[in-house]
PASEBA-1860 file (N, C-alpha, C; in nm, 3 decimals):
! residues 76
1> XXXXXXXX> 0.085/-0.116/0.000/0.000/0.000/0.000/0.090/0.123/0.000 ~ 0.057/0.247/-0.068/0.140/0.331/-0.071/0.022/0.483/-0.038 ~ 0.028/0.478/0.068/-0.087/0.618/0.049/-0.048/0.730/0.029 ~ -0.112/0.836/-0.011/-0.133/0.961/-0.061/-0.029/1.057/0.062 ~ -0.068/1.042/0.202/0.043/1.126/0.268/0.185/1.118/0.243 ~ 0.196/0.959/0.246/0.391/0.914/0.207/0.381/1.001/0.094 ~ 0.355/0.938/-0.069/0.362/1.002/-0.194/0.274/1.078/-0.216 ~ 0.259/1.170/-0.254/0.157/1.302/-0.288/0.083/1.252/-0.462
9> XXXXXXXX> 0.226/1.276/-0.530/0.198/1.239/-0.675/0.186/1.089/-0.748 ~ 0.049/1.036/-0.807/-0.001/0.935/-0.860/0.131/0.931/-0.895 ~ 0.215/0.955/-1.009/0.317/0.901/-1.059/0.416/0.839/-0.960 ~ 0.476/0.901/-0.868/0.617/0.837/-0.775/0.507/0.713/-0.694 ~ 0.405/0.684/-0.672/0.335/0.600/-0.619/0.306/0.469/-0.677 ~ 0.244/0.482/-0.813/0.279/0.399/-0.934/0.428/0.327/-0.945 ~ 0.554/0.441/-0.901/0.669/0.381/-0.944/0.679/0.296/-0.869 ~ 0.662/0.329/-0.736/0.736/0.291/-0.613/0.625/0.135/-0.608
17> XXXXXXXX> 0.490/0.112/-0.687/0.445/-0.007/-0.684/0.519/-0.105/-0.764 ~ 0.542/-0.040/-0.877/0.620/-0.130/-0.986/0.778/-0.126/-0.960 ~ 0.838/-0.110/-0.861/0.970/-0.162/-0.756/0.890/-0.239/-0.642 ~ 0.825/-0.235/-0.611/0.741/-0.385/-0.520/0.714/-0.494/-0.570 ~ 0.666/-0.466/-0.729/0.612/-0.589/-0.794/0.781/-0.674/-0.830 ~ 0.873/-0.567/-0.874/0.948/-0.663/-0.951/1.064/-0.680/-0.865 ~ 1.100/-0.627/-0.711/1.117/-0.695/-0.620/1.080/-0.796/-0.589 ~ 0.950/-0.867/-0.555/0.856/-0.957/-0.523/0.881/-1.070/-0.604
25> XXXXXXXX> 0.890/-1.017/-0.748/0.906/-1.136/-0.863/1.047/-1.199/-0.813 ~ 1.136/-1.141/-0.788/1.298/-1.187/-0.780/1.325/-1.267/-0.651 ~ 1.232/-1.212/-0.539/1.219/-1.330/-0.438/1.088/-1.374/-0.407 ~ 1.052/-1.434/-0.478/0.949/-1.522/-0.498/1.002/-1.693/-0.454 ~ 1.042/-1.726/-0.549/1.111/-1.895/-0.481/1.109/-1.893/-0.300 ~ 1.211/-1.762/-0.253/1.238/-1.759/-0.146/1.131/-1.789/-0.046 ~ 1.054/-1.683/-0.041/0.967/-1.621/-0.010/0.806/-1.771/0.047 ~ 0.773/-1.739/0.156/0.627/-1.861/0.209/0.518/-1.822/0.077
33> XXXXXXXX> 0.473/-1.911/0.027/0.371/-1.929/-0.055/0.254/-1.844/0.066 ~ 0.198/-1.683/0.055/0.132/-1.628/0.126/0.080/-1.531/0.097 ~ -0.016/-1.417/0.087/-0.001/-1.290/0.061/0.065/-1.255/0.147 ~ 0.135/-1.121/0.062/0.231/-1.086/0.189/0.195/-0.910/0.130 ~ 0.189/-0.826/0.222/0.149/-0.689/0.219/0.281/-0.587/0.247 ~ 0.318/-0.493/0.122/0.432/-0.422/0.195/0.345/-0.264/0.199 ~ 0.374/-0.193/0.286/0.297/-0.097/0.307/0.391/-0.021/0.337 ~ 0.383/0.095/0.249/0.511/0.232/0.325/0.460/0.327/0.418
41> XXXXXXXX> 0.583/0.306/0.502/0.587/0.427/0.644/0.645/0.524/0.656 ~ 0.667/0.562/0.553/0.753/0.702/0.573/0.737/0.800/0.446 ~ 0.773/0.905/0.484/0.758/0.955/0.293/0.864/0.962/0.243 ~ 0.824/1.002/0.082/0.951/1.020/0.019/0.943/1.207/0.015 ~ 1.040/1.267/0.062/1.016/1.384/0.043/1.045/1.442/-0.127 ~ 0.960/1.544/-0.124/0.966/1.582/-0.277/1.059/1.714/-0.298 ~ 1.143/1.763/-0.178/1.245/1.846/-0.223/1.335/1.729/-0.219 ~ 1.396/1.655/-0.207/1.508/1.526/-0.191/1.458/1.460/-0.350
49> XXXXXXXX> 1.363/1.419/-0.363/1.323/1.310/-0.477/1.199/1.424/-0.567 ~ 1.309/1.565/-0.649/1.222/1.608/-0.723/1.121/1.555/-0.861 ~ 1.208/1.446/-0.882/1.141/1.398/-1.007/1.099/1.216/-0.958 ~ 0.969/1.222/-0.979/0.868/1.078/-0.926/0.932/0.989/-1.004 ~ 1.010/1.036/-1.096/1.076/0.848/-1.142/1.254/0.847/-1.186 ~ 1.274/0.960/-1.103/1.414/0.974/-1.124/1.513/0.881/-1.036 ~ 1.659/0.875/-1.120/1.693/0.747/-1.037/1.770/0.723/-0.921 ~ 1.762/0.892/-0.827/1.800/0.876/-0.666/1.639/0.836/-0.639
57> XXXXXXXX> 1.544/0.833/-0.669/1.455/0.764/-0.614/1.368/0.617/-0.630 ~ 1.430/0.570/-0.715/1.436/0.427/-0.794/1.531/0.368/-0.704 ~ 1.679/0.434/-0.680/1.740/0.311/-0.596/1.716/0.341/-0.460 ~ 1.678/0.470/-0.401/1.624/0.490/-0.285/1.514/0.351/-0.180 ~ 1.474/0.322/-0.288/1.325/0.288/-0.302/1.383/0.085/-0.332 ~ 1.443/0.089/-0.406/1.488/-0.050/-0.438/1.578/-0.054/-0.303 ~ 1.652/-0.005/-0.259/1.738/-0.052/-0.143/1.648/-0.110/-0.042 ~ 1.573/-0.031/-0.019/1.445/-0.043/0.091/1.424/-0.153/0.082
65> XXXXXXXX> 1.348/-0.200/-0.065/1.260/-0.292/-0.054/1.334/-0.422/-0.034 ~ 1.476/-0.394/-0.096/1.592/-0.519/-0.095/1.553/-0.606/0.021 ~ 1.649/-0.494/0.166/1.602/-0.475/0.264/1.499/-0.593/0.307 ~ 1.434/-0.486/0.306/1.282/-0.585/0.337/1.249/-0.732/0.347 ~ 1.263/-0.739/0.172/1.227/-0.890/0.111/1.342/-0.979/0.130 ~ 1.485/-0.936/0.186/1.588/-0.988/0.232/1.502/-1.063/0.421 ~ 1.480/-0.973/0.458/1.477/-1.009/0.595/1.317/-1.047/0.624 ~ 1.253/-1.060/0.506/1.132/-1.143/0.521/1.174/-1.307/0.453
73> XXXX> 1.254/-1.308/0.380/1.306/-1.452/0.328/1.336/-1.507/0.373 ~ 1.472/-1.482/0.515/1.515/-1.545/0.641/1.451/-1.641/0.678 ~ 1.472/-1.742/0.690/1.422/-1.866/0.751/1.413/-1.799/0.935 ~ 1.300/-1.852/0.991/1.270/-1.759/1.109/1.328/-1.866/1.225
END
């Protein structure tokens, strides 16, 4: 889920889904056969990340999710 307070603009919201999806695709094997929900908590500020698909905010955004889908794969 990406709501409107984190991202303001439909576009960087859109992006930042399609770096979830194709995160998701790459650890998939890994990953419990489950839905699994990533939901952002923070914003992206829009003086830092002036342009919604520029690429300090593409890898901003991919590190994160690395992150994430790294330490949700972990065998618990």
């Amino acid at each position: 889920m990406v709501p409107k307070r984190w991202a303001r603009r439909a576009v960087t919201r859109n992006a930042i889904k399609r770096q979830i999806y194709a995160i998701s695709a790459q650890f998939e094997v890994r990953l419990p056969c489950a839905a699994h929900v990533v939901r952002l908590r923070s914003e992206f500020d829009r003086r830092q990340f002036i342009s919604a698909t520029s690429p300090l905010l593409k890898n901003a955004v991919r590190l994160e999710l690395e992150q994430l889908f790294e330490r949700a794969a972990k065998p618990s």
